[in-house]
N, CA, C and O atoms as a GROMACS GRO file, in nm:
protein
  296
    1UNK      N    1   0.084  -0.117   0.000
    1UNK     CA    2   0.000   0.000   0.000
    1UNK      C    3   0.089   0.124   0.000
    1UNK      O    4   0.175   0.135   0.087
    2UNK      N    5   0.076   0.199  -0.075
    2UNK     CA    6   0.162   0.318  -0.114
    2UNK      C    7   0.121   0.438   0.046
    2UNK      O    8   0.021   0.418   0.115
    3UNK      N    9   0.217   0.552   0.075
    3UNK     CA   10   0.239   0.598   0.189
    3UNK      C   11   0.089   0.670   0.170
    3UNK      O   12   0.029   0.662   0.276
    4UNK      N   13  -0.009   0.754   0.040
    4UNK     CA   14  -0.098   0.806   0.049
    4UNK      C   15  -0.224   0.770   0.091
    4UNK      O   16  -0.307   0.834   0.155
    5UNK      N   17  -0.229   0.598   0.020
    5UNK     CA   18  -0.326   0.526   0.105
    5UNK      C   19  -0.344   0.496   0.193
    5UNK      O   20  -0.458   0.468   0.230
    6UNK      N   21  -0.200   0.484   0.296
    6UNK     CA   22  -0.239   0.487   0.440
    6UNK      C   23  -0.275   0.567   0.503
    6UNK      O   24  -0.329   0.529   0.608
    7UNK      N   25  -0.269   0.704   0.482
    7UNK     CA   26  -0.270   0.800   0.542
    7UNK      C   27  -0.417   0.834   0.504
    7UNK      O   28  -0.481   0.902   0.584
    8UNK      N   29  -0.469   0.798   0.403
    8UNK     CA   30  -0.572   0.782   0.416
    8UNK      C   31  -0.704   0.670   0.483
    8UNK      O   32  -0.822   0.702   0.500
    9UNK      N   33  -0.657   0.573   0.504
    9UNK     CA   34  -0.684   0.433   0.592
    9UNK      C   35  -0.668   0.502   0.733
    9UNK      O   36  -0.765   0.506   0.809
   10UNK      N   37  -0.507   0.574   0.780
   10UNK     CA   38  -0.564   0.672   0.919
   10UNK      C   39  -0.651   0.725   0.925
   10UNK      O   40  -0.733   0.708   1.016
   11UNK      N   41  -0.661   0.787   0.856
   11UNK     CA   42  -0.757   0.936   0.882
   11UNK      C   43  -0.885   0.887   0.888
   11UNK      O   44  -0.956   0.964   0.953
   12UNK      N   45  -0.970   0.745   0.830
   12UNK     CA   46  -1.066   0.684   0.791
   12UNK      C   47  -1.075   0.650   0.988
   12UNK      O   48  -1.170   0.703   1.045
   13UNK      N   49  -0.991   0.577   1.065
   13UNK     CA   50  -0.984   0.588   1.166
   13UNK      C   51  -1.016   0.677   1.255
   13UNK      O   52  -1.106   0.655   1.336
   14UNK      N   53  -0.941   0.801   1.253
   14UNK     CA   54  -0.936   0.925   1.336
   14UNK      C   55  -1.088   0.974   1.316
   14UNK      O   56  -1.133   1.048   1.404
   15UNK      N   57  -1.167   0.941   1.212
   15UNK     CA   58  -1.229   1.029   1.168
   15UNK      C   59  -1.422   0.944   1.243
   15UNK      O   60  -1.524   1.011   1.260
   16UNK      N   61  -1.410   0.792   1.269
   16UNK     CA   62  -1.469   0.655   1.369
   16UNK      C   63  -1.408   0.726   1.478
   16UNK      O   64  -1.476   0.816   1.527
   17UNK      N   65  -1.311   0.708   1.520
   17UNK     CA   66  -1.281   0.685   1.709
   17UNK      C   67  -1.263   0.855   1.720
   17UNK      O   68  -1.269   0.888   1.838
   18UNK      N   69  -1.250   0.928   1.663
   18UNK     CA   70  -1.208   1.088   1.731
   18UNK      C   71  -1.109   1.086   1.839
   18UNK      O   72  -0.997   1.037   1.826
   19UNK      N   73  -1.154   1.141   1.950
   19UNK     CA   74  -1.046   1.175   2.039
   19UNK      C   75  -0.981   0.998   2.154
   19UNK      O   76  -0.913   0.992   2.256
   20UNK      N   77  -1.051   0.876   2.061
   20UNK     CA   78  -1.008   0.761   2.153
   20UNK      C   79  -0.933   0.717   2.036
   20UNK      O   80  -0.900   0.599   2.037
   21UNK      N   81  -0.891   0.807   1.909
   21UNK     CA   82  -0.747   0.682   1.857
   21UNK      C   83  -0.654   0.845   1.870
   21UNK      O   84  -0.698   0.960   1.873
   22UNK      N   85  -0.530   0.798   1.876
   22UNK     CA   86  -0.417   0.843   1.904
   22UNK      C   87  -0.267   0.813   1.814
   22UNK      O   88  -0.172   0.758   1.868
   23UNK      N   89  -0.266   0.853   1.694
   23UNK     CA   90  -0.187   0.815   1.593
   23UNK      C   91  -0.046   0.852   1.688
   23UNK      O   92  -0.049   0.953   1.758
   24UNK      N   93   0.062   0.776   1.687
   24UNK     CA   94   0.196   0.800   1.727
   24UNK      C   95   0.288   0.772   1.617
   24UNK      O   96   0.403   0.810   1.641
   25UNK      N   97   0.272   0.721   1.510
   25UNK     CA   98   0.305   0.787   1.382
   25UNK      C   99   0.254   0.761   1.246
   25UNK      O  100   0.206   0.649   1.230
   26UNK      N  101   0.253   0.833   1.155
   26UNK     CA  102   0.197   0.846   1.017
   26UNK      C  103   0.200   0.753   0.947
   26UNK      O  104   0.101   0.699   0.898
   27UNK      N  105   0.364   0.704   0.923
   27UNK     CA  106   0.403   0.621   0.858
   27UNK      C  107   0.533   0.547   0.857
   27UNK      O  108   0.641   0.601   0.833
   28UNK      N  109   0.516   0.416   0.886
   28UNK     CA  110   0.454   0.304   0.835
   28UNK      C  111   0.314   0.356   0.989
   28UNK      O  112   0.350   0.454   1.054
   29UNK      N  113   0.223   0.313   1.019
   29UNK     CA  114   0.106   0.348   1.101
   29UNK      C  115   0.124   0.318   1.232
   29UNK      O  116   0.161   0.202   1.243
   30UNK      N  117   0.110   0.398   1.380
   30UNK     CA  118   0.120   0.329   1.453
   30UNK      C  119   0.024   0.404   1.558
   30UNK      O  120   0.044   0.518   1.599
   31UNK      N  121  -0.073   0.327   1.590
   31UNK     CA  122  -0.197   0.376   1.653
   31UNK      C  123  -0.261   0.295   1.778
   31UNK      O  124  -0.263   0.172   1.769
   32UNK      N  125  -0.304   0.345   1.869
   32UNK     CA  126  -0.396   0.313   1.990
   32UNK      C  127  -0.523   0.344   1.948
   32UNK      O  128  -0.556   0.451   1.895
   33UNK      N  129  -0.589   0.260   1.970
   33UNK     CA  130  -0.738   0.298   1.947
   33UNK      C  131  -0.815   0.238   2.092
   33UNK      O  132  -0.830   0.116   2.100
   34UNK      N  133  -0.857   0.318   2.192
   34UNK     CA  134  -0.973   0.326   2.274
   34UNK      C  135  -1.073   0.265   2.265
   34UNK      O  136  -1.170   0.335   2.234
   35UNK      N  137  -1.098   0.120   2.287
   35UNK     CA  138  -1.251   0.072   2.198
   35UNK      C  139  -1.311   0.042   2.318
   35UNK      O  140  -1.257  -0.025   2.406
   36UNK      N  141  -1.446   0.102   2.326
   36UNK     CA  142  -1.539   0.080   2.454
   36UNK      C  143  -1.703   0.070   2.358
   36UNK      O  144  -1.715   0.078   2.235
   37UNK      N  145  -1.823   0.048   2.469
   37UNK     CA  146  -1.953   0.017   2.397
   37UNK      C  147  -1.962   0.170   2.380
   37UNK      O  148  -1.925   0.256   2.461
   38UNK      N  149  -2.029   0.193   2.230
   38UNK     CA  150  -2.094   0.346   2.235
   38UNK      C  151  -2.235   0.354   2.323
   38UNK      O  152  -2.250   0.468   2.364
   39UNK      N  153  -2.309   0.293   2.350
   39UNK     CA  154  -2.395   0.279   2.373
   39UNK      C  155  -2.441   0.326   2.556
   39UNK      O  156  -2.556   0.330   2.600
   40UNK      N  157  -2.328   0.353   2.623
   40UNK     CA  158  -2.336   0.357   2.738
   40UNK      C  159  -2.266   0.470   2.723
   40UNK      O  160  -2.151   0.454   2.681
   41UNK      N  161  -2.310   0.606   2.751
   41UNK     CA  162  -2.192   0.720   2.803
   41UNK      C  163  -2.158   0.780   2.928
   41UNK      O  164  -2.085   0.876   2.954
   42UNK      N  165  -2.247   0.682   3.023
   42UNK     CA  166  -2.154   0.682   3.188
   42UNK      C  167  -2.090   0.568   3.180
   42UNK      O  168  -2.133   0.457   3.146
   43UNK      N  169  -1.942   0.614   3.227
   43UNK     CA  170  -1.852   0.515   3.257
   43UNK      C  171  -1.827   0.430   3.331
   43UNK      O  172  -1.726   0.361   3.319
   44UNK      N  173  -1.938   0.414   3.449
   44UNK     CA  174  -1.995   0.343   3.508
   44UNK      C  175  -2.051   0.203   3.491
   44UNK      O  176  -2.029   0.102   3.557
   45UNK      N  177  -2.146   0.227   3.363
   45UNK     CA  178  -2.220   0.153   3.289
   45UNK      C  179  -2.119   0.064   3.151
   45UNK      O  180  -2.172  -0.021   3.079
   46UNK      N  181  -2.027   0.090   3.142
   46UNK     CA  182  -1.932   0.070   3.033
   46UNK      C  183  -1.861  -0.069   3.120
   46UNK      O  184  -1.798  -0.020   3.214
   47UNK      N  185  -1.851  -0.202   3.121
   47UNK     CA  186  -1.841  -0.309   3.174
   47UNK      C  187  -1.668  -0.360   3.125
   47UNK      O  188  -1.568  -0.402   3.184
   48UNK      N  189  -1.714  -0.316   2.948
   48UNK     CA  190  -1.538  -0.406   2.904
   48UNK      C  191  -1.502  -0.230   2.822
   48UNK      O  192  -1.562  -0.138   2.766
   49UNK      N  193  -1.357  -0.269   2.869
   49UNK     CA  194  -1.282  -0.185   2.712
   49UNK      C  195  -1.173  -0.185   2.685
   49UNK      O  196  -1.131  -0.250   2.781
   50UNK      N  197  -1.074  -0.158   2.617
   50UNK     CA  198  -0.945  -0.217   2.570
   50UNK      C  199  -0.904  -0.083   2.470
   50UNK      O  200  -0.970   0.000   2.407
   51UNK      N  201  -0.783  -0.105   2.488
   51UNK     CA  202  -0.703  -0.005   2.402
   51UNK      C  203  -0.616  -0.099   2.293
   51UNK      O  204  -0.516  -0.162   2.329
   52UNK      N  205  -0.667  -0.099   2.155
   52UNK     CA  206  -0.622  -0.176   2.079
   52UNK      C  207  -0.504  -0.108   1.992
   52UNK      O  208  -0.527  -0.014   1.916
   53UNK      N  209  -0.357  -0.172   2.012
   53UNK     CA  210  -0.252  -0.123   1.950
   53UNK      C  211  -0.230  -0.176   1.798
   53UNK      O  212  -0.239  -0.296   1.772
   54UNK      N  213  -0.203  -0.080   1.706
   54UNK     CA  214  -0.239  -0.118   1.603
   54UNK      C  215  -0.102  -0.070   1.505
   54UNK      O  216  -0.106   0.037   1.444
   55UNK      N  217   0.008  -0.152   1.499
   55UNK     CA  218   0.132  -0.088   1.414
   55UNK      C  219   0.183  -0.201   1.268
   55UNK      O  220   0.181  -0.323   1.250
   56UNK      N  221   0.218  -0.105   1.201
   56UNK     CA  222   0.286  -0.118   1.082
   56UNK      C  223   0.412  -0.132   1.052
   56UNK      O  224   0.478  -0.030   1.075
   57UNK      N  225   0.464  -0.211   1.013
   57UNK     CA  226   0.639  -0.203   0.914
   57UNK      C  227   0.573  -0.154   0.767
   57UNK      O  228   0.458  -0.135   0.726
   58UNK      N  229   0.716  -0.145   0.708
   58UNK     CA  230   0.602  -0.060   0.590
   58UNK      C  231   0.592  -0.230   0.462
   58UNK      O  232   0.613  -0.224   0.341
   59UNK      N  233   0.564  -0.325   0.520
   59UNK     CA  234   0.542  -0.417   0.430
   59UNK      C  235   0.424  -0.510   0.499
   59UNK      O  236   0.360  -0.587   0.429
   60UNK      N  237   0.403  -0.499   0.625
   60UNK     CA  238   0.257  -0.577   0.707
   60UNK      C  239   0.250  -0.536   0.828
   60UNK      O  240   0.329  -0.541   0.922
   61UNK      N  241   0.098  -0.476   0.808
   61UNK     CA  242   0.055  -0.473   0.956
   61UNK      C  243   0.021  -0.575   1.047
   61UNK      O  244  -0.032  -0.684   1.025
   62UNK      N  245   0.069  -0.512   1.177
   62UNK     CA  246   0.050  -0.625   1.293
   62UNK      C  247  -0.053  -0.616   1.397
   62UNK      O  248   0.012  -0.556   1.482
   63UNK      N  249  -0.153  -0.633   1.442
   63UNK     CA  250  -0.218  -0.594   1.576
   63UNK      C  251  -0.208  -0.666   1.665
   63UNK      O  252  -0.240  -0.785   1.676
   64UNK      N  253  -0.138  -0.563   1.770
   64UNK     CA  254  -0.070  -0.591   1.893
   64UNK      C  255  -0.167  -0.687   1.967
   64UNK      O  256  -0.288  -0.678   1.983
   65UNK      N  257  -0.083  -0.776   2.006
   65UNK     CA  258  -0.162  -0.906   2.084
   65UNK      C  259  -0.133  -0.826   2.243
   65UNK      O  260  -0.206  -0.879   2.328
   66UNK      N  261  -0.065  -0.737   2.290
   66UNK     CA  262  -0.101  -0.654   2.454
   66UNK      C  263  -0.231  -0.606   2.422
   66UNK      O  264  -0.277  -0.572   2.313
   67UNK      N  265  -0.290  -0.610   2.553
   67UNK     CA  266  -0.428  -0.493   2.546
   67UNK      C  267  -0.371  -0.388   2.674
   67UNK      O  268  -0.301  -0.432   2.765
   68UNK      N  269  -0.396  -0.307   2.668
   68UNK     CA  270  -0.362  -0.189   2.760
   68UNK      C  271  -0.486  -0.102   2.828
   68UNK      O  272  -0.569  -0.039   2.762
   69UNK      N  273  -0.481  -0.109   2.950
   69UNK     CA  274  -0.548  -0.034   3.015
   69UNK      C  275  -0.728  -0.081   3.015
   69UNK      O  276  -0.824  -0.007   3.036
   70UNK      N  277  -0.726  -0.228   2.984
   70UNK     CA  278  -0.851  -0.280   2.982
   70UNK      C  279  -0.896  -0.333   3.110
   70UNK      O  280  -0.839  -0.390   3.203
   71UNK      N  281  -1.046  -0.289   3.077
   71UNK     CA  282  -1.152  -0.308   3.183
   71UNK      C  283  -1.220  -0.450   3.136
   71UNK      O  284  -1.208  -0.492   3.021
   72UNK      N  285  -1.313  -0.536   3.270
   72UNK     CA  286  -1.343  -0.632   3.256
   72UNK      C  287  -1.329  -0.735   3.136
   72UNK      O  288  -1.417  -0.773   3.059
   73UNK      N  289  -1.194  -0.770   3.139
   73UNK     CA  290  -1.124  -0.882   3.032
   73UNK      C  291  -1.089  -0.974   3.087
   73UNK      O  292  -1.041  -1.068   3.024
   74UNK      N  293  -1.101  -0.977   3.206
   74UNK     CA  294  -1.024  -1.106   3.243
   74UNK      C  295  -1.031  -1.162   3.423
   74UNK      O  296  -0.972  -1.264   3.459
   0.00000   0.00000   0.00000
């Protein structure tokens, strides 16, 4: 995938999660994404959630088998 399409594949991201993905770099991609239920907006009520790490070499992406900072997983 050429450097423009990813950056467009980010932004396709940023543009779903808003202020819960967190690009740490452009390219090759390397991103946190915040994934919780939308459906509940007290955090109270929000049971599981996980911060899914999501990075690139510039020939295959990998998603990080850590979860970070997750609620009821385990």
């Amino acid at each position: 995938m050429a450097e423009e399409e990813v950056a467009i594949e980010v932004e396709a991201v940023q543009a779903v999660y808003g202020e819960d993905c967190v690009v740490l770099d452009q390219f090759p991609p390397h991103l946190h994404v915040h994934i919780k239920p939308r459906t509940a907006d007290v955090s109270s009520q929000q049971f599981v959630e996980a911060v899914l790490g999501i990075k690139a070499s510039s020939k295959v992406m990998i998603i990080s088998k850590r979860i970070g900072q997750g609620k009821g997983l385990g």
